[in-house]
C-alpha positions in Angstrom: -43.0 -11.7 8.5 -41.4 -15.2 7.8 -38.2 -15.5 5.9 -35.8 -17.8 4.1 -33.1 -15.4 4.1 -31.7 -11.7 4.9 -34.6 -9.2 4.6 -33.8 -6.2 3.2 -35.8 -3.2 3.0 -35.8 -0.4 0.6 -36.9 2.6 3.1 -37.4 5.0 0.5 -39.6 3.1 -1.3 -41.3 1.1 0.7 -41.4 2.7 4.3 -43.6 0.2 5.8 -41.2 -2.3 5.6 -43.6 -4.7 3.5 -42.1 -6.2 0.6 -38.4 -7.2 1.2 -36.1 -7.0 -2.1 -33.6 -9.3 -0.3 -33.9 -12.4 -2.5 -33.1 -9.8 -5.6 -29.5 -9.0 -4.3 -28.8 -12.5 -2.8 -26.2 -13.3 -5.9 -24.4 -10.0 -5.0 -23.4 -11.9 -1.7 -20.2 -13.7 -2.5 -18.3 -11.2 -4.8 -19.1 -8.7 -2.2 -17.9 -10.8 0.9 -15.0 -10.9 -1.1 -14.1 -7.8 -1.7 -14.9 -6.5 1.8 -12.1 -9.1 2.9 -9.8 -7.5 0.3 -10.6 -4.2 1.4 -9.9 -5.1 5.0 -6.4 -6.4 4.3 -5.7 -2.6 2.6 -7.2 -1.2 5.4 -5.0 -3.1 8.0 -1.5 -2.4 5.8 -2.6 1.3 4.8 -4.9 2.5 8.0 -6.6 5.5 7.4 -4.8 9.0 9.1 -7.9 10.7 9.9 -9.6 10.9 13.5 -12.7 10.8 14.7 -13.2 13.4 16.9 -15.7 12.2 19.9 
């Protein structure tokens, strides 16, 4: 399957994998890149308490 972009799948939907809605959310990209950054700087001044217990 040949693409411009990120493919991206709704599984629930669309289980085979056949029709990517990635184009649909490509305007999402920037505001979210931004606030992952922003939540990265909380996470590294506030890290979270809780372990993971392997």
């Amino acid at each position: 399957m040949p693409a411009a972009g990120a493919m991206l799948f709704n599984l629930y939907a669309d289980p085979q994998e056949t029709d990517s809605i990635g184009i649909r959310h490509t305007p999402m990209g920037v505001p979210l890149t931004v606030e992952i950054e922003e939540y990265k700087k909380i996470l590294q001044k506030y890290p979270p308490k809780t372990q993971i217990k392997s």
